[in-house]
C-alpha positions, 0 to 999 in steps of 0.5 A: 781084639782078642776079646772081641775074637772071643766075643764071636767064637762064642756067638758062633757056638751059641748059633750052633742049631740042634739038629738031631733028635735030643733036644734040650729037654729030654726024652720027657717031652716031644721033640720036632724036627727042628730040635725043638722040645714040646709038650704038655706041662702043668695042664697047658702046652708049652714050647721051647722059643728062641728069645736072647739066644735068638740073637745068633740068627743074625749069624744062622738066617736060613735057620730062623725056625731052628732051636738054639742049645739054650733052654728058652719056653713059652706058654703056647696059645690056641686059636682063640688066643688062650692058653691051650690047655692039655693033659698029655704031651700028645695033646700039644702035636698039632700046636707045636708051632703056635705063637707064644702067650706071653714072652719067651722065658730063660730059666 
């Protein structure tokens, strides 16, 4: 029992949704509104995702567009299902919110 109590206290504190303006990735790269880290890396647009950690919205539904405090990204793909190619941060504003090409990846 004890460990099952454990089990979700930590589920719960892995739902805890970053909402301030620090999101997991620094002053690097840009943040949305959603504490969620973006940005332009290695030529293309990236975005931080919620994969494994997108589990705790069983706990948090009203927070699905929400980042979790894990450090989950994708590539992010255009309107022509491409990687979207960019050369600075500011490139990947308005595609922030695109799908992921690709899966969403820990590291």
């Amino acid at each position: 029992m004890a460990k099952f109590v454990l089990a979700v206290i930590l589920l719960m504190t892995l739902g805890a949704v970053v909402e301030s303006s620090n999101c997991m990735w620094g002053k690097k790269y840009l943040c949305s509104k959603y504490g969620c880290s973006y940005g332009c890396d290695r030529g293309y647009c990236w975005s931080q995702c919620n994969g494994i950690c997108g589990i705790t919205f069983f706990l948090h539904p009203d927070k699905v567009h929400y980042c979790k405090a894990c450090k989950e990204w994708c590539w992010l793909e255009n309107d022509r299902e491409e990687y979207q190619k960019c050369s600075s941060n500011d490139d990947c504003r308005a595609i922030y919110k695109n799908k992921c090409r690709g899966g969403c990846a820990a590291i």
